[in-house]
N, C-alpha and C positions, 0 to 999 in steps of 0.2 A: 329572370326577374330583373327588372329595370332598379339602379338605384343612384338616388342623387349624389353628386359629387361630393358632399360636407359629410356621407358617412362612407366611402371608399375608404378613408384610413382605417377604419373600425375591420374591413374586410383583410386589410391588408395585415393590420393585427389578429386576426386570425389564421391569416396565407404559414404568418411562421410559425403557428405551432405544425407548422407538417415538414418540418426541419428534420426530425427525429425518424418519424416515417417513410420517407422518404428516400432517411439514409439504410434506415435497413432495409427498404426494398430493392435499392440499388447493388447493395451487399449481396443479396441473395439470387436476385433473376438472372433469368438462363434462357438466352443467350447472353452473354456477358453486353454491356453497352459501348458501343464505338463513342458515339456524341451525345449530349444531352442538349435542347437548346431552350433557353429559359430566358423570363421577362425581366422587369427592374424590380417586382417585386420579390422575388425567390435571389436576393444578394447574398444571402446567403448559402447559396450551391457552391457554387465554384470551390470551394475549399474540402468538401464534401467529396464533387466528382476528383479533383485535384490529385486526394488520398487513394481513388480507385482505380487512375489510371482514364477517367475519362475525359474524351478532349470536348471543349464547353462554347457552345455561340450565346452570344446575346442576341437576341430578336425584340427588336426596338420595331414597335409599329407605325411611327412618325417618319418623318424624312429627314434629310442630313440637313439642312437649310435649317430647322429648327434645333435641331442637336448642337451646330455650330455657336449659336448665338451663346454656348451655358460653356463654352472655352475648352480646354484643356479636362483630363481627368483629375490634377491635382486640384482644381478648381470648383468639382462637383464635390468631391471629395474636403473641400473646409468650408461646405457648403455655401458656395461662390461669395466670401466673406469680403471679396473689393467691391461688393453692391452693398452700399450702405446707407444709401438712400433709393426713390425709386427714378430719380434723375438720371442714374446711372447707364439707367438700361435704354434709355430713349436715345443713346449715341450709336455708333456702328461700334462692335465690340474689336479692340485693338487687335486680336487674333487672326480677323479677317483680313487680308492682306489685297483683298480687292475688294470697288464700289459694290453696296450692296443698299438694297429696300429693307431688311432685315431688321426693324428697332422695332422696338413695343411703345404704343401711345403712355401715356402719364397714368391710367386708371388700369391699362395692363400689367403694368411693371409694378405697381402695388400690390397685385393680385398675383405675381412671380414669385415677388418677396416672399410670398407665405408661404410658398413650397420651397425657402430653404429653412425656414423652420421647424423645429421636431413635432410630429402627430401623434395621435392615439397608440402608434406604432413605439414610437419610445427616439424613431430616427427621422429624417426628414427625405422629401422624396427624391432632393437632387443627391442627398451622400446615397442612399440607395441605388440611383442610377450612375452615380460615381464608384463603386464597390463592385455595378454589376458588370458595368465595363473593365475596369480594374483587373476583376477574377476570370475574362474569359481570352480563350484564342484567337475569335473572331468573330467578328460584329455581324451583323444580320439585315439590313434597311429596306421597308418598303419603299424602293424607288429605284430610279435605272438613269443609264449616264446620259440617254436622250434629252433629260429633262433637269438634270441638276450633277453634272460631270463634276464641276469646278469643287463643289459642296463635297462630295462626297470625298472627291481627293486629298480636299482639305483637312478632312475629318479623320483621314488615316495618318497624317503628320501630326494633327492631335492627340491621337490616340496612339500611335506607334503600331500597329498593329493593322492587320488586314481588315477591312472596313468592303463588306459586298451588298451591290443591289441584287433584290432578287426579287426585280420586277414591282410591279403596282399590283399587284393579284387582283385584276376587274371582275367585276361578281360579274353570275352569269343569271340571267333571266329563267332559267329551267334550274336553277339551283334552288328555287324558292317552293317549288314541289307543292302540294296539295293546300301550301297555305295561301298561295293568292290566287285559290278556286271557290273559297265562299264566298254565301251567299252576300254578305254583308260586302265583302269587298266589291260583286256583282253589280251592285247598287250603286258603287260612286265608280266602277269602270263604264257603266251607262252615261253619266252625268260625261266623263270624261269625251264620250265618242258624241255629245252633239256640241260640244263645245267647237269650235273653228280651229283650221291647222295655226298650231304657233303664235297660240293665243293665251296659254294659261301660264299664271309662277303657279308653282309645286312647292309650299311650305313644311317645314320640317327641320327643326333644332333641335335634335335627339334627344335619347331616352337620359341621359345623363344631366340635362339640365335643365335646371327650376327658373322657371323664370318668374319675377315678382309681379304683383299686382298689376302696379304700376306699370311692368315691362309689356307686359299682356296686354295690359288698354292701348297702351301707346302703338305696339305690333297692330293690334283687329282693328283702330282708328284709321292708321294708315291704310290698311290693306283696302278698307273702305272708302276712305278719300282718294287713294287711287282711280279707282274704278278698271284697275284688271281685272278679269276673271280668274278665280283662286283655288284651288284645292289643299286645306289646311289639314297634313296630318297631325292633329292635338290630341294625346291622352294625357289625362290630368293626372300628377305624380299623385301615388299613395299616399294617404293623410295631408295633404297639399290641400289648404283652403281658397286657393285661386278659381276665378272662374270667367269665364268668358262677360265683356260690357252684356250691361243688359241692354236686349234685343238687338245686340249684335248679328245674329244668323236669321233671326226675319228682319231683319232691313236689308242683309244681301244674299236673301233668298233669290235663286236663280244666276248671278253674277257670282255666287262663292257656295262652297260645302266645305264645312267643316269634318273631317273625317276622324273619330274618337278611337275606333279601333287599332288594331296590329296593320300597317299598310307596306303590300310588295311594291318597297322603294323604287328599286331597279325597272319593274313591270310601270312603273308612275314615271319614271324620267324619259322611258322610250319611246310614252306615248307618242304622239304626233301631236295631238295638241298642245302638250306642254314646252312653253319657250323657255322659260328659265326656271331655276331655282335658288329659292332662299333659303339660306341656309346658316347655320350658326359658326359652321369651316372648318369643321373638323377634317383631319385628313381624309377618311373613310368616305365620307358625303362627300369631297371635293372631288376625290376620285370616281363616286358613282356618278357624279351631276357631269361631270366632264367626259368621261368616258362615251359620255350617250351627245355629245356635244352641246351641250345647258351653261350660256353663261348664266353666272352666279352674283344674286347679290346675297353680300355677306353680314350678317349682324353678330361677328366675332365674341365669342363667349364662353370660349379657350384660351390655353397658353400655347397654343399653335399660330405659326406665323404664315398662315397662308393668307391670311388675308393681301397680305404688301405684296405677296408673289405675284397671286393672280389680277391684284390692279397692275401689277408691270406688265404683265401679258396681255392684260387687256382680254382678258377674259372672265373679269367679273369687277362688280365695283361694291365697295365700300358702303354700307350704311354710318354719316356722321353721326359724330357718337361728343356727348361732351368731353374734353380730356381732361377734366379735374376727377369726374366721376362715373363719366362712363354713361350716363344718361343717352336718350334718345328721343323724339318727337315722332307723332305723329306727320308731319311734316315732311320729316326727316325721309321716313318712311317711303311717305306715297313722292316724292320728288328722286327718290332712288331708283323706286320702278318705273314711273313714266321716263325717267334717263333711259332705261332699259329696252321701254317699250315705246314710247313715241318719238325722243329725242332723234337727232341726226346722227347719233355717236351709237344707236341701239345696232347698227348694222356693222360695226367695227366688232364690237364684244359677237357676235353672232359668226362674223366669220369665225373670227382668232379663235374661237370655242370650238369650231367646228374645225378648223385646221390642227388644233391643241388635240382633238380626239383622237388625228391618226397616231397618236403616242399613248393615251389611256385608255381607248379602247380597242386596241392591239392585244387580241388574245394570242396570237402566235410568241411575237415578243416578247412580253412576257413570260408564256412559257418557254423560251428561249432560255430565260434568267435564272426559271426555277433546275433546268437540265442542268444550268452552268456551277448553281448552287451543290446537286446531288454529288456531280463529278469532282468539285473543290472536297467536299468530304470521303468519297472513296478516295481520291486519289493521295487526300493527305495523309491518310490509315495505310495504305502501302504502302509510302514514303517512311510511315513510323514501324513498321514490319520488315 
């Protein structure tokens, strides 16, 4: 079940009532537990495994690049109380001890602020992920030293503590199994095969985010004033009173498909026709859209900092955004992509994307990470034996 970001906290007030639960099944199972490896919501383990003898990872699903920017654990931990306005964060953070792209615009940093505030939860989400780090052995990071060495090193001076990549985990296109064999998906993988090589964006801002009225028109304006050809996965959040401009999808009948359903993301990025993807830059998307070699343009609406990564790489660029408020244009939009697709600079992003692939879509490597992972946890249990 997809649910919007403003009632997560409501979930995650729920996550602790399995505090109790939890602990008495751990009391009881047999075989006794070597490691337990838990998220930023469950902050509350660690003291739990601690009492039983179990040794504890955090598995952060982000990359070290964005973990850096929030400093130190005593820092997550007085719920980063030196940002006292949202000016703060638009500097390179004094921790970082080399040049970095790494700051948040003026409308993200107010939108940071409120995850150090207390939620429906009763605590806020960076003391939580300040606690979860805190109470564990070792850190966990979707990422690998290919692609962010310096970050991740860094993060262990921070944290004091062993800090491991264990890989990018690239989905794999036979992992999506009988769901991207309907009929319905059938239907826009046709559309997809008369489309031209290297012709379409592949749209898609996840299931976690609402986007407004306002955001909507301005997104399908664009896509239209463009005149790329488009495959827009759209399902309209539950109870969400938004909807598509009217006569939006018969004016770009034939030049776009809106796609409402469940859409096999991975199966849509490998196509051949599809050149880029838009995306909202979540880690997860930036990894699938890269992996398949997709530069990206990004219309950020996250507290993930990939966006600045991947305009350093030149692997994807930036949708301008106002920085009071974070607004966007139609304009904005369709002047992003013809960057993309017409400009002289669309074949720079196209290489770099496709030379950036032999690191994300490396399924060997990767599984290389996850070997090196297993072996760090036997080897430390016989160490403690």
């Amino acid at each position: 079940m997809d649910m919007s970001s403003d009632k997560v906290q409501f979930l995650k007030k729920a996550y602790d009532g399995l505090q109790q639960p939890l602990s008495q099944f751990l009391e009881t199972t047999s075989p006794v537990v070597d490691w337990i490896i838990y998220d930023f919501s469950s902050h509350w383990l660690p003291p739990i495994a601690e009492k039983l003898g179990i040794r504890k990872v955090f598995f952060f699903i982000t990359n070290a690049c964005t973990c850096s920017v929030f400093g130190p654990i005593s820092h997550l931990l007085a719920d980063c109380d030196t940002w006292t306005k949202p000016e703060d964060l638009t500097k390179q953070p004094k921790w970082v001890p080399f040049p970095t792209p790494i700051v948040y615009r003026l409308y993200e940093a107010q939108q940071i602020l409120y995850a150090t505030k207390k939620n429906a939860s009763g605590v806020s989400d960076v003391f939580r992920t300040g606690v979860a780090i805190s109470g564990c052995d070792v850190m966990a990071l979707r990422s690998c030293m290919e692609l962010e060495a310096e970050y991740l090193q860094l993060l262990e001076k921070l944290y004091g503590k062993p800090v491991l990549p264990i890989g990018l985990l690239p989905v794999s296109i036979e992992d999506e199994g009988e769901r991207g064999n309907n009929d319905t998906w059938q239907s826009a993988i046709g559309w997809l095969n008369k489309q031209r090589n290297g012709s379409v964006v592949y749209v898609a801002l996840g299931s976690e985010v609402a986007l407004s009225q306002d955001q909507i028109n301005e997104l399908a304006h664009g896509l239209e004033l463009s005149r790329v050809p488009f495959l827009w996965a759209w399902r309209k959040p539950e109870g969400s009173s938004v909807e598509l401009p009217d006569g939006f999808e018969e004016r770009t009948k034939g030049n776009g498909l809106v796609f409402k359903k469940w859409a096999p993301q991975p199966r849509i990025l490998s196509h051949d026709s599809v050149a880029a993807f838009l995306t909202h830059g979540g880690w997860s998307s930036v990894i699938e859209g890269l992996q398949f070699g997709k530069p990206l343009v990004v219309l950020s609406l996250t507290w993930d900092l990939n966006t600045r990564i991947l305009a350093a790489k030149k692997v994807g660029i930036e949708i301008p955004r106002n920085e009071e408020d974070g607004s966007f244009t139609r304009s904005s939009v369709a002047e992003s992509l013809k960057e993309l697709f017409q400009d002289e600079t669309a074949k720079i992003y196209k290489e770099e994307a496709q030379k950036i692939s032999e690191i994300f879509g490396n399924e060997s490597l990767h599984s290389q990470y996850i070997d090196k992972f297993e072996q760090y946890l036997s080897q430390s249990m016989k160490q403690i034996r």
